[in-house]
N, C-alpha and C positions, 0 to 999 in steps of 0.2 A: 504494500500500500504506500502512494508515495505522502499523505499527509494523513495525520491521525490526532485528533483533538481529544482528551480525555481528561471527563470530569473536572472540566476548567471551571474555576469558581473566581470570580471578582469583584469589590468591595472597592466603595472612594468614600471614607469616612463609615456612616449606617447607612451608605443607602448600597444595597446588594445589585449587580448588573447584572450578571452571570452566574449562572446557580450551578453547577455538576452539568455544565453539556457536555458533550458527544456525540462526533462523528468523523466520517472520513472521506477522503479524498481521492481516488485513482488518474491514474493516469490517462487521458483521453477523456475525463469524466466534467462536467460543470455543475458544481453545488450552489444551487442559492442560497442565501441568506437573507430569511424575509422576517419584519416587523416594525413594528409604529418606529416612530423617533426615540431616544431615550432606551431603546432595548437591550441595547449591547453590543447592535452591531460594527459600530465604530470600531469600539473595545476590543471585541476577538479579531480582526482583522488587525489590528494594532500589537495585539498577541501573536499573532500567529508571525507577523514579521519581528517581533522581539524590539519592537519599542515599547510596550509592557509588558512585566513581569507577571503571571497569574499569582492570586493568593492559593488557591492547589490547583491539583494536575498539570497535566502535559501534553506538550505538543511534540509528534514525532514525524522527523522525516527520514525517509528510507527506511523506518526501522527503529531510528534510535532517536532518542532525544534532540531535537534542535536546536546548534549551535549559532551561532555569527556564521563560521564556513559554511555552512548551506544558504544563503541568503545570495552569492553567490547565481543560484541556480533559480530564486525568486526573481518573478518581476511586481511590485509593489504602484499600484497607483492608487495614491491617499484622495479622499475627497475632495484636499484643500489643496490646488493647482500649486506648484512650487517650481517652476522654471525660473529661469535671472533674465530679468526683462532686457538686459544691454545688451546678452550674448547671445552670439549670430545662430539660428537653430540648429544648420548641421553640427557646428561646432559644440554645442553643448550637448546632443545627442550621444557623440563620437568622444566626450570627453566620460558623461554617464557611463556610456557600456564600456569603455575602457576600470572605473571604477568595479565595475562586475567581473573585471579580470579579461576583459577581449584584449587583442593585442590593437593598438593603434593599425592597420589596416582591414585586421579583420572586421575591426568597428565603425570606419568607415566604410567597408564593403556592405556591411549588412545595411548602416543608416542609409546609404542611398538608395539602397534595393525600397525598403520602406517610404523612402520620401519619394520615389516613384510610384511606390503601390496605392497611396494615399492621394496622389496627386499633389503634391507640395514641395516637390522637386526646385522648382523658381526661387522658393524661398528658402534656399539653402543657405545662403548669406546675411539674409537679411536678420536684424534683431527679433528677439520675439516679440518684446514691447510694441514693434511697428506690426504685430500681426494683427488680423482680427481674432476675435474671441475662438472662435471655429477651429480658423489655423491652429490656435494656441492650442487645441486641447487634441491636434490630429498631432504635434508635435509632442504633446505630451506621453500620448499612446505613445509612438512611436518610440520613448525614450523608456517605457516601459516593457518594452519587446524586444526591445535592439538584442539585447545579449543572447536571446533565444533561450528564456528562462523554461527548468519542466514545469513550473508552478506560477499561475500569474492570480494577486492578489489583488481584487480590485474592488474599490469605496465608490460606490453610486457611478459607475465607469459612463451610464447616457446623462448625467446631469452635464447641461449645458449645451448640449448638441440638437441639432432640428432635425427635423423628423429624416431629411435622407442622410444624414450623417449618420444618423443612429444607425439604420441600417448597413451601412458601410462598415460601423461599428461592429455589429451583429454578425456579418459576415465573416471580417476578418477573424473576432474570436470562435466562428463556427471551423474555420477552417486551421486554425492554429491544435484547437480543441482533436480535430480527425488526426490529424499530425502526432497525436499522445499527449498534448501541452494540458497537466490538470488546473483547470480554472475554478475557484472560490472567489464569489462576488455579491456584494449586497447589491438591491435595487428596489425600489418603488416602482418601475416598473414590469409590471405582472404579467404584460403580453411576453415582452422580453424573455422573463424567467419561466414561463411555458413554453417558450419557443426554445431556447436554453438548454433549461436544466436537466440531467439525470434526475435529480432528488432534490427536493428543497429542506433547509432547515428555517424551522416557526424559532423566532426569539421571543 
């Protein structure tokens, strides 16, 4: 199994978020993660990448407990956009998945492959600051896929996209997904996560 969440429990102060879930994640598989605001979803996803710590349980990858070195093989996209508005996109792409351990060609070979598949190829130079909203957030994907992670973690992935975007969206993780890539994603959107998902998990 390549992710396996067990009996994560988490607390901020008395107010409980996460009570003993559990589930998993395979390879080629897309799990949603569906509930109101406030549920938790943020949280385990934040877990699951090891920007928090659970108060119990565990999270495993491959097998074993997960470290920092597997993060490596995540691709991680938080709800709150965090690109650097002055640097030019290919260049921060190709600077990311170098961070993921690509080697500087390989990581520009892949980014471009991407900023072609995307359509956004033109604005490989240019600042993201000078993009539109759109572009910002196909260059976002894009810097969340570069390294050709097996596991893409992604927070609300169609907030802010319009309807054929989303689709574009939709597609490309349907196709990453047939490739083996295991995907974990929250979403309020329902059509989505029916179209989607292996399995849903209720928060």
């Amino acid at each position: 199994m390549l992710l396996e969440v067990q009996e994560i429990t988490k607390s901020f102060g008395s107010r409980q978020v996460l009570d003993g879930l559990s589930f998993a994640v395979d390879s080629g598989e897309a799990v949603g993660l569906l509930g109101a605001n406030g549920a938790g979803k943020t949280t385990l996803l934040r877990i699951v990448n090891r920007i928090l710590l659970p108060d119990e349980g565990v999270v495993l990858f491959d097998g074993h407990p997960m470290d920092s070195r597997d993060l490596d093989a995540v691709g991680y996209l938080p709800e709150e956009r965090g690109l650097y508005r002055r640097a030019a996109a290919g260049e921060q792409v190709c600077y990311l998945a170098r961070l993921k351990g690509m080697t500087k060609t390989d990581a520009e070979a892949s980014a471009r492959e991407w900023f072609e598949r995307l359509g956004v190829a033109e604005w490989w130079n240019r600042p993201v600051g000078k993009l539109s909203k759109g572009m910002q957030q196909k260059v976002q994907f894009i810097a969340t896929v570069v390294h050709r992670p097996r596991l893409l973690v992604l927070d609300e992935p169609f907030s802010g996209f319009d309807a054929d975007n989303s689709l574009m969206l939709k597609q490309q993780l349907m196709r990453l997904k047939a490739s083996g890539t295991g995907i974990l994603f929250s979403t309020h959107n329902l059509q989505a996560a029916s179209e989607m998902c292996d399995k849903t998990v209720q928060l």
